[in-house]
C-alpha positions in Angstrom: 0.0 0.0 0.0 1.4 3.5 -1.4 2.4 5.8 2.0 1.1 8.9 1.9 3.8 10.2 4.1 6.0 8.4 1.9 8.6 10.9 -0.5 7.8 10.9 -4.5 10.8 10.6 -6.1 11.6 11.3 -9.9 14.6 9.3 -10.3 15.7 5.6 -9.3 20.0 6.3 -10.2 22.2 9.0 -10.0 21.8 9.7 -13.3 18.6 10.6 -13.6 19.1 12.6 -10.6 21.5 14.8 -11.5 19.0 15.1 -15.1 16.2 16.5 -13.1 18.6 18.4 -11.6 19.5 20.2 -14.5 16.5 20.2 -15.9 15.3 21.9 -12.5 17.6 24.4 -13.1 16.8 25.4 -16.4 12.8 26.0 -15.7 14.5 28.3 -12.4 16.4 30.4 -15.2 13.7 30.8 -17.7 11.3 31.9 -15.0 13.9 34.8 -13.7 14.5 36.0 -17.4 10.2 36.1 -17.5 10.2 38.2 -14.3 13.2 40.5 -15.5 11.8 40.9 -18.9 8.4 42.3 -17.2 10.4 44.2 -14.7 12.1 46.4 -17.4 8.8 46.5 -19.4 7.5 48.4 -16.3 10.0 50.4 -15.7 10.4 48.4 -12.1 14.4 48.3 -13.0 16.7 50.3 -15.3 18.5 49.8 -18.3 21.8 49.7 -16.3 20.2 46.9 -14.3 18.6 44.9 -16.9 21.1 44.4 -19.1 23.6 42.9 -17.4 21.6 40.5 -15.6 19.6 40.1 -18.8 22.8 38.8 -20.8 23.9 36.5 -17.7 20.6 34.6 -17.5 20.6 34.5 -21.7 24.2 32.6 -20.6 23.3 30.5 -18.1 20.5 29.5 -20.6 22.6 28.3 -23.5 24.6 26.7 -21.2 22.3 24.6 -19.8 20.4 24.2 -23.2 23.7 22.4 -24.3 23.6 19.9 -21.2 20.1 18.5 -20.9 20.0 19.0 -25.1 19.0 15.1 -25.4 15.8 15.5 -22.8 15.0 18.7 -24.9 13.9 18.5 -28.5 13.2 22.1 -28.1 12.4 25.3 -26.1 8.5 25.4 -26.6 8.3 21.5 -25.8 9.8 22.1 -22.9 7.7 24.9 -21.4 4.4 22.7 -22.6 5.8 20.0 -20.9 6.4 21.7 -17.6 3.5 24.0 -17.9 5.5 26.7 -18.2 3.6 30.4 -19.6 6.3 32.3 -19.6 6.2 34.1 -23.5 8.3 37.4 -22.1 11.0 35.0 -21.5 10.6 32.5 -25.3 10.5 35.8 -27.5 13.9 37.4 -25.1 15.6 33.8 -25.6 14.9 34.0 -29.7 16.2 37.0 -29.8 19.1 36.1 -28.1 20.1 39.7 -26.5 18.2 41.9 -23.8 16.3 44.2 -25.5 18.1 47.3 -24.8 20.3 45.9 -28.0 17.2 44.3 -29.8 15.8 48.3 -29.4 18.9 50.0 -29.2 18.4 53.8 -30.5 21.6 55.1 -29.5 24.4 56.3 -31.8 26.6 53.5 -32.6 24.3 50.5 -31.7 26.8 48.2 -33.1 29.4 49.1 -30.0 26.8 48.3 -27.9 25.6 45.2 -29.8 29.7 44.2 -29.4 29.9 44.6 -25.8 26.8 42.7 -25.0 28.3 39.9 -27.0 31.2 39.9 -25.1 30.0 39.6 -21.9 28.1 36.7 -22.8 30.5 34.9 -24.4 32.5 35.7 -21.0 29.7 34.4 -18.7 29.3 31.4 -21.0 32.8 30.5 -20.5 33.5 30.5 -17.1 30.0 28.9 -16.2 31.5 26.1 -18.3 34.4 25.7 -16.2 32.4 25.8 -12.8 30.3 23.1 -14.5 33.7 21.0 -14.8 33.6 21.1 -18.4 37.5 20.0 -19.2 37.9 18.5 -22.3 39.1 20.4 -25.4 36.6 20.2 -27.9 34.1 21.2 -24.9 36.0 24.3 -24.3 38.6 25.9 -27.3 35.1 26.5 -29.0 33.9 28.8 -26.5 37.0 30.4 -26.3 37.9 31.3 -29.3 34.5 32.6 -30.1 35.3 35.0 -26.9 39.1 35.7 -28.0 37.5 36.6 -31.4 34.9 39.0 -29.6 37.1 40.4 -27.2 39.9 41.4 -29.8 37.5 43.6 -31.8 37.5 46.3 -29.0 39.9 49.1 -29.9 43.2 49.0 -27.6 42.6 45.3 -26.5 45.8 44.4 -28.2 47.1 46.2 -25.0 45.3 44.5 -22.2 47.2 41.8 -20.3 43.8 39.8 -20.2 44.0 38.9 -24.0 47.5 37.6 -24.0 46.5 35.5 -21.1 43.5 33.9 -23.0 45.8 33.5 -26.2 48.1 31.8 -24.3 45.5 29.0 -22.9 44.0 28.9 -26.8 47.7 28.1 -27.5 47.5 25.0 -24.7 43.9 23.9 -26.1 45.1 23.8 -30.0 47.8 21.4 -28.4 46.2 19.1 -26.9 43.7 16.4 -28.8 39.7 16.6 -28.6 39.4 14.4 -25.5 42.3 15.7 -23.9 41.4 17.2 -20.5 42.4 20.1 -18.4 43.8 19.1 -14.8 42.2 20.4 -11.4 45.0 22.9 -11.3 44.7 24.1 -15.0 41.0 24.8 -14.8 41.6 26.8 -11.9 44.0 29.3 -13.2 42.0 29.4 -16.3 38.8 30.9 -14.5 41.4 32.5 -12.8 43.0 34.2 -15.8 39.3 34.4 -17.8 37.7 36.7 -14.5 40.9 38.5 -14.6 39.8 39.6 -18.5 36.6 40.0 -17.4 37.4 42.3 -14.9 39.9 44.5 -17.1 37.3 44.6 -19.9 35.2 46.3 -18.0 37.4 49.1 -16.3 38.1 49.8 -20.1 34.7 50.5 -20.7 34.4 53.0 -17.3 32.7 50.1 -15.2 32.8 47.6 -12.7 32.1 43.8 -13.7 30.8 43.2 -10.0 28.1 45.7 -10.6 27.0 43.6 -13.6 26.8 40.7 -12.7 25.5 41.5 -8.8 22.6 42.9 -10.5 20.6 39.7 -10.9 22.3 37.1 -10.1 21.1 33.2 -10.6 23.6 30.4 -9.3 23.9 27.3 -11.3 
């Protein structure tokens, strides 16, 4: 006879667990980016605000996507599977960039479009490496797409960040696809990445804690 006190539980092996988990996590980011898109709609946030917090959830999202990817033929499935009525969030995930790009009236739109870019690709990155992504077809991807980003900026040939990153797209072009960082080598890389991070931004007159203090979602 089925317990009533007794707990339900999703999964029967760690593997499954650690899918709901994931999965979990997901429906958590999609239902902050729904909440922050109405937020800015009513003015209850600025731009300043949004943004930054708009491109780290828009992160955290691909970089989940690419983890549960075999549970999830697609977005919409998964919010009709889960219930989930959240169309703020579906058309800000489409579009792929907070919407003071996507609406962006201010001279030079395509500077703004660039750093916006950047900072994702940056957010991407190092949630990879706290999710103990090690392997080097996992990782030089992402990488170079950010190395390629990040060198656009005028004076970034200059910044002790860049070489840094070069230097571990060096290491990563060495090694074969299923080659693996060590312990140690991930941890100076999210070192030396945050380091970047942090100098990009004092070259555009900010602070990178501000950011990504604004609305922050852990993984």
């Amino acid at each position: 006879m089925l317990s009533l006190d007794e707990e339900v539980r999703l999964y029967t092996t760690n593997a499954e667990r650690e899918k709901y988990s994931l999965l979990a996590t997901l429906f958590g980011i999609i239902v902050a980016l729904d909440f922050l898109e109405r937020a800015y709609v009513r003015d209850s946030i600025t731009a300043a605000e949004y943004s930054p917090a708009c491109t780290r959830l828009l992160s955290q999202y691909m970089t989940m996507l690419k983890l549960v990817k075999d549970s999830i033929p697609s977005i919409e499935e998964f919010m009709t599977r889960y219930r989930l009525d959240t169309p703020a969030a579906l058309h800000r995930i489409k579009v792929g960039v907070p919407a003071t790009v996507e609406h962006s009236s201010e001279a030079g739109p395509e500077t703004g479009k660039w750093i916006a870019e950047t900072t994702q690709n940056f957010i991407t990155f190092m949630d990879a490496l706290k999710l103990r992504l090690r392997a080097k077809d996992q990782l030089h991807p992402i990488l170079q797409e950010l190395v390629t980003g990040y060198a656009r900026f005028k004076g970034s040939k200059d910044w002790e960040g860049r070489s840094r990153m070069v230097g571990w797209l060096i290491t990563l072009n060495g090694m074969k696809a299923s080659e693996e960082l060590t312990e140690e080598q991930s941890r100076q890389l999210l070192f030396d990445v945050d380091y970047a991070y942090a100098e990009f931004f004092r070259s555009l007159g900010g602070d990178k804690s501000d950011r990504e203090d604004a609305f922050r979602t852990p993984l």
